[in-house]
C-alpha positions in Angstrom: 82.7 114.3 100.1 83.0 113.1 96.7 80.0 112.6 94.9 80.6 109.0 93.1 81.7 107.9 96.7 78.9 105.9 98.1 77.7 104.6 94.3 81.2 103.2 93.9 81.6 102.0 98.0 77.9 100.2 97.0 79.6 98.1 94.4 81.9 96.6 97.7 80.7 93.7 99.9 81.7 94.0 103.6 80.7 92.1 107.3 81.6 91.8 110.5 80.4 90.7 113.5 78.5 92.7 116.8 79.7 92.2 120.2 76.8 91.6 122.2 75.7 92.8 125.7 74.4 91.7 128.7 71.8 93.9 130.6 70.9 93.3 134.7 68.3 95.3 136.0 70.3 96.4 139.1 68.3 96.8 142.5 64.8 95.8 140.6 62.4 94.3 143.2 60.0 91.9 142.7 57.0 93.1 142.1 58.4 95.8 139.8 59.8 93.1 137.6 56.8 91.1 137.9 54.4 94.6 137.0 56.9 94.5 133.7 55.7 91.4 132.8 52.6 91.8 133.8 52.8 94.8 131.5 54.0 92.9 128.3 52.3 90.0 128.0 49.4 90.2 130.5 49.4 87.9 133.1 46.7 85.6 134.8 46.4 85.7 139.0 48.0 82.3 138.9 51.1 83.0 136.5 51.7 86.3 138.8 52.3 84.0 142.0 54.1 81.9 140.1 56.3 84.6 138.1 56.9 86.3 141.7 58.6 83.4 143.0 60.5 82.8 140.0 61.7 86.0 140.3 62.4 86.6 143.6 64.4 83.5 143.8 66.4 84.8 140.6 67.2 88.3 142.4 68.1 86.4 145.9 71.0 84.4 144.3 71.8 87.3 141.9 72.7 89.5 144.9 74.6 87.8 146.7 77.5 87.5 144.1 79.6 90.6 145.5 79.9 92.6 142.6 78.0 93.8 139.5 80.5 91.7 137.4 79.9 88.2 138.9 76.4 89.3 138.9 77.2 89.6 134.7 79.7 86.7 134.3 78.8 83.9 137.0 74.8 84.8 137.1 73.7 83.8 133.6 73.2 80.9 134.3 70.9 82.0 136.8 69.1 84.3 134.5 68.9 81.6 131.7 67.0 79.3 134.3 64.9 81.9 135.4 63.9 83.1 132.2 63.5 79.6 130.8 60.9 79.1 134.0 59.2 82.0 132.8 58.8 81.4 129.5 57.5 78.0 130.0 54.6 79.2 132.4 53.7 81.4 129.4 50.5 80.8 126.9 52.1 80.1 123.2 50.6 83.7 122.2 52.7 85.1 125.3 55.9 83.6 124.7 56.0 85.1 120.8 56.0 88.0 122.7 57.9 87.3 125.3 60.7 85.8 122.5 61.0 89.2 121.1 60.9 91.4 123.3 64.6 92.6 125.2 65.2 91.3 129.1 65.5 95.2 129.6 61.5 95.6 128.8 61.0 92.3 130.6 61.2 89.9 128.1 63.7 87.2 126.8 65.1 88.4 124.3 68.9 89.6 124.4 68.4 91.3 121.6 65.7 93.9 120.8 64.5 92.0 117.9 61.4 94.5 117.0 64.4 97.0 117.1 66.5 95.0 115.0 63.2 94.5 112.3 63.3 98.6 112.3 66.5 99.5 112.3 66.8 97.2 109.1 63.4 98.2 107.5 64.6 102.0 108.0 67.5 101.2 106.3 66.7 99.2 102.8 62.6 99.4 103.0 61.7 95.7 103.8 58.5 94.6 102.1 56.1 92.8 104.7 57.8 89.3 103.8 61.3 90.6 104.6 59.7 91.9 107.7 58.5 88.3 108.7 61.7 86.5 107.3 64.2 89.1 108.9 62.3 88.3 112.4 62.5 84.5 112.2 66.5 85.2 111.6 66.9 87.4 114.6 65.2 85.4 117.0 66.9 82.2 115.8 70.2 84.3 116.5 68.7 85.4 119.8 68.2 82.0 120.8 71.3 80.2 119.7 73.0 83.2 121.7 71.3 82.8 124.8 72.2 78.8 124.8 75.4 79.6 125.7 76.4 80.0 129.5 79.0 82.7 130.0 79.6 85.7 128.2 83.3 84.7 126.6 81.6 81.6 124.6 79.1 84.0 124.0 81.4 86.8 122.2 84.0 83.7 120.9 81.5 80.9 120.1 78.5 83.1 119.4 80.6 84.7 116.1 80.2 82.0 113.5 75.6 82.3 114.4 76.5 85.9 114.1 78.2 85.7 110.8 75.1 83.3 109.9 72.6 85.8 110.8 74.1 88.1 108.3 74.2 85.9 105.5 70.9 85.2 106.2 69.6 89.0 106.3 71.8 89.4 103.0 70.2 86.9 101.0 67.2 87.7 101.7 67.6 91.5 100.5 67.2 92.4 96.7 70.4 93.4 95.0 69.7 97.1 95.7 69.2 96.7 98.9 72.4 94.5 99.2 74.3 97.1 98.3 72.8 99.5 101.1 73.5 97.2 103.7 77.1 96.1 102.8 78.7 99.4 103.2 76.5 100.0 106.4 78.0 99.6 110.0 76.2 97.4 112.4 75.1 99.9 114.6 73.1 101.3 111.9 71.0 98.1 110.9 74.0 97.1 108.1 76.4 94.4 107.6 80.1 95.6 108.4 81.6 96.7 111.8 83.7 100.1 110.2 81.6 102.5 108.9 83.6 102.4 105.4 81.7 105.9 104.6 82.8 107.8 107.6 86.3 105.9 107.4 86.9 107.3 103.9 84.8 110.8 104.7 87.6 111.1 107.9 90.2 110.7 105.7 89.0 112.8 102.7 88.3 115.8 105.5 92.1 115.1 106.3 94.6 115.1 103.0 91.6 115.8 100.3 91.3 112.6 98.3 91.2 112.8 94.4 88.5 110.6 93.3 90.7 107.7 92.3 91.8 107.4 95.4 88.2 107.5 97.0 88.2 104.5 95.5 91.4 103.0 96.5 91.0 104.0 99.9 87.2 102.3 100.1 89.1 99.0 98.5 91.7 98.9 101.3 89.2 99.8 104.1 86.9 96.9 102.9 89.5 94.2 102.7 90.8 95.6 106.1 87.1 94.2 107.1 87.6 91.0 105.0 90.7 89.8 106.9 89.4 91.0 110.3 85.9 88.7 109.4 87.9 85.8 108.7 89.9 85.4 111.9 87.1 83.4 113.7 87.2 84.5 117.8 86.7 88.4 118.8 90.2 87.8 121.0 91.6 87.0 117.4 90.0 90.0 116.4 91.3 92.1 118.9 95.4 90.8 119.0 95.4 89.7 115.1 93.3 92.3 113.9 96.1 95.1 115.1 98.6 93.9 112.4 95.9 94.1 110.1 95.1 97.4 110.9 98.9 98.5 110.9 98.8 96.8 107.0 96.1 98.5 106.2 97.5 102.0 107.6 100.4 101.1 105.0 98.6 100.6 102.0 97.0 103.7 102.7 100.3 105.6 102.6 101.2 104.5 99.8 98.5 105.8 97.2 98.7 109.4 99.3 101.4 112.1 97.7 104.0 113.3 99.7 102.1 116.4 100.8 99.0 114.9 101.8 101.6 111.9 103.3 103.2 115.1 105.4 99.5 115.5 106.9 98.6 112.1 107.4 102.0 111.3 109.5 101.3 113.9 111.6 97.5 113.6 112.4 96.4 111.3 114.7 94.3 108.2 113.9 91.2 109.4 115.5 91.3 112.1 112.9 91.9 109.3 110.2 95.9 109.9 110.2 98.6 107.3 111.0 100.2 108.8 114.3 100.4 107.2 117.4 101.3 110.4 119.3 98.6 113.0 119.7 99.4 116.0 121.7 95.7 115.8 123.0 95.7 112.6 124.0 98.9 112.6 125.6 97.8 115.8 127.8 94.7 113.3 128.3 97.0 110.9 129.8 98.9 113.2 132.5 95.3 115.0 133.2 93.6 111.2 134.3 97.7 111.2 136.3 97.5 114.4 138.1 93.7 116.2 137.3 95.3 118.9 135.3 93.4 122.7 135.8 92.0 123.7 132.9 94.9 126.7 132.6 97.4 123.7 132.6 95.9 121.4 129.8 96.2 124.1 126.6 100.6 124.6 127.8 100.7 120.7 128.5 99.4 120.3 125.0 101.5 122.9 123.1 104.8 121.1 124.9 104.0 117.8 123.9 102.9 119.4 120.6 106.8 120.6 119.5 107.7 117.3 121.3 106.5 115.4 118.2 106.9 118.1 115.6 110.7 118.1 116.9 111.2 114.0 116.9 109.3 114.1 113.2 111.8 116.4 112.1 114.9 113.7 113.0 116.9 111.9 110.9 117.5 108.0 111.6 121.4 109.2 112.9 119.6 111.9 115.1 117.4 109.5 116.6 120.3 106.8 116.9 122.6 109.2 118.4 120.0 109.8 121.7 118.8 113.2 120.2 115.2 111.8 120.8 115.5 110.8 124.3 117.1 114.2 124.7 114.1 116.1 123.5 111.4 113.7 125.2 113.3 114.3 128.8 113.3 118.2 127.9 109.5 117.9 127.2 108.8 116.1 130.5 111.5 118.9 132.1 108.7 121.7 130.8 105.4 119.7 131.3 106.6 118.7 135.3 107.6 122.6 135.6 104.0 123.6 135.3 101.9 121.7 138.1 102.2 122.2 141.7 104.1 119.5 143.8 101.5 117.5 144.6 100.9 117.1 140.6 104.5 116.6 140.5 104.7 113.6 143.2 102.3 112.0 140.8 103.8 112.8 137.4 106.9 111.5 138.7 105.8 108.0 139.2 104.0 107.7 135.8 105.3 110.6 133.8 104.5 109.4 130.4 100.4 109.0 131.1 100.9 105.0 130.4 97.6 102.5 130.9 100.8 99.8 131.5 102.5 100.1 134.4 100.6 96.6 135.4 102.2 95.1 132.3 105.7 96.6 132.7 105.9 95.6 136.3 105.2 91.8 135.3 107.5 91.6 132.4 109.6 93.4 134.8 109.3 90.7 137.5 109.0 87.9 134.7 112.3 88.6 133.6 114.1 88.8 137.2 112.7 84.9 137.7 112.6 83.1 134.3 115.0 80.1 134.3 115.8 80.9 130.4 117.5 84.5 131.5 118.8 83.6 134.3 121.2 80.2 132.6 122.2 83.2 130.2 123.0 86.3 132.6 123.2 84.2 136.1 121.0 85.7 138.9 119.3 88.8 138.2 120.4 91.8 140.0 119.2 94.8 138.2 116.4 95.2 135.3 116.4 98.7 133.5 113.5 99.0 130.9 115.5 101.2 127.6 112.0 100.8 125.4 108.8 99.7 124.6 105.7 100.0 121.7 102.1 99.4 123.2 99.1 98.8 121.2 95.6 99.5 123.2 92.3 98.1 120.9 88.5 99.1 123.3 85.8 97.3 122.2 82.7 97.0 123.5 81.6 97.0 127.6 84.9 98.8 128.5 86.3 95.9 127.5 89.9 96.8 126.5 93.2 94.5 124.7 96.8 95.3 125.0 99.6 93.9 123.2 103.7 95.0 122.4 107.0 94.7 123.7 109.4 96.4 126.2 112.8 96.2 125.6 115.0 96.0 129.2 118.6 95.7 130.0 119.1 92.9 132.1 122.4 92.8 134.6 123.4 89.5 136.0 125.7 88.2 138.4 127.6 86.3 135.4 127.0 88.5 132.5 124.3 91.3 131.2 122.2 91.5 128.1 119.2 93.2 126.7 116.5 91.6 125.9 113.2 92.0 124.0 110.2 90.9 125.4 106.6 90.8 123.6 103.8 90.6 125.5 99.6 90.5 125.0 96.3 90.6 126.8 92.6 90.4 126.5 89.8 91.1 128.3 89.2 87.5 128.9 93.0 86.3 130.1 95.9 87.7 132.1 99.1 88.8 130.1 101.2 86.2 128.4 104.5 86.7 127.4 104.8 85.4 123.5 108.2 85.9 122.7 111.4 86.7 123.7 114.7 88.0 121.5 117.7 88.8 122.5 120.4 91.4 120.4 122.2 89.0 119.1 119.2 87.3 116.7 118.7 84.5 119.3 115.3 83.9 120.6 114.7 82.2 124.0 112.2 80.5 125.3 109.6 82.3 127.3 
């Protein structure tokens, strides 16, 4: 890595917000979680009746939601009212404790603040003040957090006290130290989500940056962070944030020559290139299909592997002309050629490895029923998807967005068209269909 790298990414200001998460203690009994109490802030005979009941009654209606995720979603309220019975049985020297210490060590806290405190103080070297000052901040973000009674408004809401808690932390730092935690990621006790070292490191590793565009590729990372800190919900985040991302995949292009351009088009973007295909993931995706052996996965990888080097190396008029579709089918000729016919009964129905077949079956069905195709084609009588693009974004939790568009031919009883459809999804809503186009630069109504 460059040396002048992290002096010149310390002269750049960054931030973004943490997802946060919500621990259970799943299967705890009673008196285990009052012993971890007990344990933490010392209990009298009487608060240990009374924490028992508290308790028990908080486990009795947390079990009987059926599953661990209305346990998560629908039972915080439940754990907010038991914890807020705790606390109040509590001596003022107990609750301090009991405030900053995380529910997982039998506390209230849903952050580890003491953690938090460290983390930071490992980072920049907090003097004993900043110690004091950068407590108060993270248990008045803990507490504004925990106000809130489902874990959506938590993520969406909780962003702006988030953002707050940073600026906070910040101004409370000393230049030097500023600069420390601006080009730090979150996880590591800093200020911004991408780690804008290991961002530019990744790509350096890659196409072997000159200095100047060390620099240039810090810049764009950065403001990648600044747009994605101003949109002000994680769900905008997650769908708005892709285009950013795409933008910012572009601006890097263009300060790369066309030899290191030549390896960034063909490396994919876990390894800080811009491709979408990656032979290794794409094997990934038939193995979680059809449980590849482990003498099947290096072949599957090496055919999917000329796949892309072979639709790279085509021109706009070879793709046009169906050359593409030509080599993808041979590909999935060779790949299905190589498992067993049980593999091949599965490979068959989902030959391409894709996490959408929900999403293509509802557009799919959308399209078949919506009162805007059917006044321009007549009744539907045949849907044939011809393409799509599909953006996946993970975040925290397993949480995991989806957004693009398939493209299907549509065949009617009084006519036939094709028609675009775009399409997104988050964690917190089913799919919506946003748009619709058809080939002849009309749009319809969805």
């Amino acid at each position: 890595m460059k040396s002048c790298l992290r002096p010149l990414l310390a002269a750049l200001v960054v931030g973004l917000a943490l997802i946060p998460t919500i621990a259970f203690g799943a299967g705890m009994n009673t008196d285990a979680a009052v012993d971890r109490l007990d344990q933490l802030v010392s209990l009298t005979a009487d608060q240990r009746i009374q924490a028992a009941k508290i308790l028990a009654d908080e486990i009795d209606a947390l079990q009987a939601f059926p599953s661990l995720e209305d346990r998560t979603i629908k039972g915080m309220p439940i754990r907010q009212h038991a914890q807020a019975q705790i606390r109040a049985l509590l001596t003022p020297i107990q609750q301090k404790i009991y405030d900053t210490t995380p529910q997982r060590r039998g506390g209230g806290a849903l952050q580890d603040i003491n953690a938090a405190v460290e983390r930071l103080d490992k980072l920049v070297n907090l003097t004993g003040d900043q110690k004091v000052q950068a407590t108060d901040v993270f248990t008045m973000q803990n507490n504004s957090l925990q106000a809130f009674s489902s874990l959506e408004e938590r993520m969406n809401k909780g962003m702006p006290i988030r953002q707050h808690a940073r600026a906070q932390i910040r101004a409370l730092l000393t230049p030097e130290q500023q600069k420390i935690y601006d080009i730090t990621p979150l996880r590591l006790g800093g200020g911004t989500l991408q780690d804008i070292n290991a961002a530019v490191e990744r790509l350096d590793q890659l196409v072997n940056l000159t200095t100047d565009q060390t620099v240039q590729a810090a810049a764009i990372f950065i403001m990648q962070n600044d747009a994605v800190e101003a949109l002000p919900t994680v769900e905008d985040r997650i769908m708005k944030g892709m285009d950013i991302r795409q933008d910012t995949r572009a601006q890097i292009r263009a300060i790369l020559t066309p030899a290191q351009l030549k390896i960034y088009d063909t490396s994919p973007q876990r390894l800080g290139g811009d491709a979408m295909q990656d032979p290794a993931g794409i094997a990934s995706r038939i193995d979680k299909v059809v449980t590849l052996t482990d003498d099947q996965i290096a072949p599957v990888s090496a055919i999917y592997q000329k796949e892309i080097d072979a639709l790279q190396a085509l021109s706009a008029g070879g793709r046009a002309n169906g050359q593409a579709a030509a080599i993808q089918k041979s590909a999935q000729a060779q790949v299905r050629a190589l498992l067993t016919p049980e593999q091949q009964q599965k490979f068959d129905a989902n030959p391409n490895g894709s996490e959408d077949l929900e999403e293509r079956a509802f557009v799919s069905v959308f399209l078949q029923t919506a009162p805007a195709v059917i006044a321009r084609v007549g009744a539907v009588t045949r849907v044939v998807q011809t393409g799509y693009l599909v953006h996946v974004t993970g975040i925290d939790a397993g949480l995991k967005a989806m957004k693009g568009n398939y493209v299907f031919y549509v065949q009617g009883s009084a006519d036939a068209a094709k028609f675009k459809v775009y399409w997104e999804k988050s964690p917190f809503a089913p799919i919506k269909i946003v748009k619709i186009e058809d080939f002849v630069g009309g749009t319809i109504p969805p």
